[in-house]
N, C-alpha and C positions, 0 to 999 in steps of 0.2 A: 666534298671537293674543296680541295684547301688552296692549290697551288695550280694555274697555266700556265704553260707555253706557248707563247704564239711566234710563229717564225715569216719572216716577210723578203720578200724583194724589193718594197718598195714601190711595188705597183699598184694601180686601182684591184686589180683582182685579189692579191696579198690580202690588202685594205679590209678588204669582206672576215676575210679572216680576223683580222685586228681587232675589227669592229664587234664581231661576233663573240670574240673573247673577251671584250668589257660588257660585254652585255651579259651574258653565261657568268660571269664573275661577278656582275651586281648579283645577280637573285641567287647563289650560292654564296654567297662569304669570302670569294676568292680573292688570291691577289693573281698576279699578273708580271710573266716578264719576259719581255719581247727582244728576239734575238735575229741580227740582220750579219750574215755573212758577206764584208761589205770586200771590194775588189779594188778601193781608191788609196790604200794603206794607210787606213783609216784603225784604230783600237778604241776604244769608250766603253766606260762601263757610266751609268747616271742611274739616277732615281729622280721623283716627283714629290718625296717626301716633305721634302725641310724648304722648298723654297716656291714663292709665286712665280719666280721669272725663268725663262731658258737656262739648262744649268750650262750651254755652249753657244758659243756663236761660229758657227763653221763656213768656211769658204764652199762648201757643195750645201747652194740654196735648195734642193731637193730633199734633202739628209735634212738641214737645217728644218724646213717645212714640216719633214714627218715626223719630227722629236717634237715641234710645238704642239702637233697632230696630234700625240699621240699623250703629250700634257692635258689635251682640252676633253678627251677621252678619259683621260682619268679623274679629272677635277669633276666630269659630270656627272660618271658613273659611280663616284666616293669608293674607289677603286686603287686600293695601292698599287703602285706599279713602278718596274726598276727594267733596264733596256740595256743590253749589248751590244757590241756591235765590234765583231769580230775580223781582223785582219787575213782572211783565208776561207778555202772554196769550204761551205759545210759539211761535206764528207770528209775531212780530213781529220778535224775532231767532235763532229759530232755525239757519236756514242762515248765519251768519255766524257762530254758536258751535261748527256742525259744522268749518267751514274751518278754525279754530284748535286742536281738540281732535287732529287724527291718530287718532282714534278705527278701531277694525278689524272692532265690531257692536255693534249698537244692540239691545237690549233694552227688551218694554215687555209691560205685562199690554193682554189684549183679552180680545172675547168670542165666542161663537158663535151659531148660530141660536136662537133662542128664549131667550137670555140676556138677564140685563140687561147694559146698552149703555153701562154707568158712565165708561165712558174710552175709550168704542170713539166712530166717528162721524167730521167733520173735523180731529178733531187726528191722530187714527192713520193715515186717504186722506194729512194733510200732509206726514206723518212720511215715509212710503213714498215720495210724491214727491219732496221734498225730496232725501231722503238720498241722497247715490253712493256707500254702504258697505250691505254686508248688514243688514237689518234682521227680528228676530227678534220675532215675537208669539206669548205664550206663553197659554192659555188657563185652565187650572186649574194645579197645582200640579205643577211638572215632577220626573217620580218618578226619571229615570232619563238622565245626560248622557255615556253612553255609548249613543249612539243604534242600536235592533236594527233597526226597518224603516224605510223611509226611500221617499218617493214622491217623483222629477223625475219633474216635470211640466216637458216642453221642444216646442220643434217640432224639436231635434235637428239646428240646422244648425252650421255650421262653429264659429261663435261662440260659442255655449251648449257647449260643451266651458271654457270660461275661467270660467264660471258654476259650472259641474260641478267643476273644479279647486279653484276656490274654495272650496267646499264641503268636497271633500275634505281640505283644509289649515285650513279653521279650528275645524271640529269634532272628536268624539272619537267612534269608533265601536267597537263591542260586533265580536269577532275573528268573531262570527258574523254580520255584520249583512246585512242583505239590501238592494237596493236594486232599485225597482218602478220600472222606464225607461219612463214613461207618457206616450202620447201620443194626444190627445185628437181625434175623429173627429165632426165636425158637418155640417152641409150646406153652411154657407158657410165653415169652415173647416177644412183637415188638415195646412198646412203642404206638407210636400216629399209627394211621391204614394209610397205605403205601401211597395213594393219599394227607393226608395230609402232612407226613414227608415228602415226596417230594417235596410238596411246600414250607414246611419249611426251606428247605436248599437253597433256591433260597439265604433266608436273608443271608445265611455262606458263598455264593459263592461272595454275592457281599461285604459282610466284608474283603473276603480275597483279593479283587481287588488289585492289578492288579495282582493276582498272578491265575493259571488255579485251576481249582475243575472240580473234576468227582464224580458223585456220583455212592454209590454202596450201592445194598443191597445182604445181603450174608442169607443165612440161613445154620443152626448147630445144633446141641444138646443144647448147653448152647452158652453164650455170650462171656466167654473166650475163648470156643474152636472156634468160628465163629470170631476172632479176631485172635486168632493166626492163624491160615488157611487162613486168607486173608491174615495176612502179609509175610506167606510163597509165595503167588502168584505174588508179588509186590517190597518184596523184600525193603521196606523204611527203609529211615535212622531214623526215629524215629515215635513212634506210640503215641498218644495221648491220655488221659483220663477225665472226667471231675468226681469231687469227693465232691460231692455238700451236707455236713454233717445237714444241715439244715431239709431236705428233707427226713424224717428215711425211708419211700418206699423207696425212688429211690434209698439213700446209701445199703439200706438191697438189692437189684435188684444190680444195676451197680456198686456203691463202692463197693464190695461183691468182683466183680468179678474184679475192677482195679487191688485189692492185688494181685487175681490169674493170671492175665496180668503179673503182674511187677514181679512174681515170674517164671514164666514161659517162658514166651516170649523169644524167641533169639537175640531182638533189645531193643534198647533204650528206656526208657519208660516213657513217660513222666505223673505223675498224679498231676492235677490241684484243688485244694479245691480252693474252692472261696463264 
């Protein structure tokens, strides 16, 4: 992982994000560059490169605050980092900022069930669609980026192994970390029938070598509530998605339900376009 994105409002929840992605950026080699769609007719581009002091002194003390914020984040984590700050709502040039950046994940704060909804809603559903690079939703304060449990959630066919790889290559995982091969069991939905998913995850258990996999099949109502209900029982530092836009069945089925994952879920969330 060479390059993030981290996108903010500006809020404490944002923040989690922010923070998350200088952290994820120390223990990978990354740099870092933070983009705020700002609504005060406000444009800036800065970095933290060439100089010790504020490279602005702005009349909005809040802006001002979060660019020092986000200097002291960088001097600590020895974290290059360069920041935007864009005069317009971010759906309006969004996907044309992804195309130029070469970016390798997208960071951003969100929220979970019974939270407030500060930055969560249609910019976060935009984000997800939008983006064809991983996109990470961080929820509270991320304690720990050597990740110990870890939930894919897949239907485990040939193609969600590139999901799975993915995964495995752009994070950092704990030498004991466990990974929960979750597949979700409803009445109108199971994917491949049970005897062969099973076998199919033989091929995820030995991608993930040398790391442990359990597999698990859950059944639910739908595929987001059979996803949040298992990570209630497990309790992981982060959950997984694959978000494969190629594929309109499987996006209309399981991209469908990543969004309601990443909006609901009380952990980390991670969804993978590939």
């Amino acid at each position: 992982m060479k390059r993030i994105l981290v996108l903010t409002d500006l809020s404490e929840i944002a923040n989690y994000g922010v923070e998350a992605a200088f952290s994820l950026a120390k223990v990978s080699k990354a740099v870092v560059k933070i983009l705020y769609a700002a609504t005060e007719g406000i444009s800036l581009l800065g970095n933290f490169e060439e100089t010790k002091n504020p490279p602005f002194q702005l009349k909005d003390n809040n802006l001002q605050n979060q660019i020092n914020y986000w200097k002291e984040l960088s001097e600590k984590n020895a974290v290059p980092t360069s920041f935007q700050i864009e005069n317009a709502l971010l759906f309006s040039f969004f996907e044309n900022f992804l195309k130029k950046g070469n970016y390798d994940l997208i960071v951003m704060g969100g929220t979970g069930v019974g939270k407030s909804k500060e930055f969560w809603g249609s910019t976060t559903e935009m984000v997800i669609q939008q983006a064809d690079i991983p996109v990470l939703i961080v929820k509270e304060r991320l304690e720990k980026t050597l990740f110990e449990k870890v939930v894919f959630a897949s239907s485990f066919d040939n193609e969600d192994k590139a999901a799975f790889s993915i995964m495995l290559n752009l994070l950092s995982f704990s030498p004991s970390a466990i990974f929960y091969l979750l597949a979700i069991n409803t009445e109108s939905y199971f994917g491949q029938p049970a005897p062969l998913m099973n076998e199919a995850m033989e091929d995820f258990i030995e991608l993930a070598s040398p790391y442990r996999c359990e597999k698990r099949f859950y059944r639910d109502y739908n595929v987001n509530a059979g996803i949040r209900h298992f990570a209630e029982e497990v309790n992981p530092n982060l959950i997984v998605m694959s978000d494969k836009h190629k594929k309109p069945l499987k996006h209309l089925i399981f991209g469908h339900e990543a969004v309601k994952v990443a909006s609901q879920a009380d952990y980390p969330v991670l969804i993978i376009d590939y």
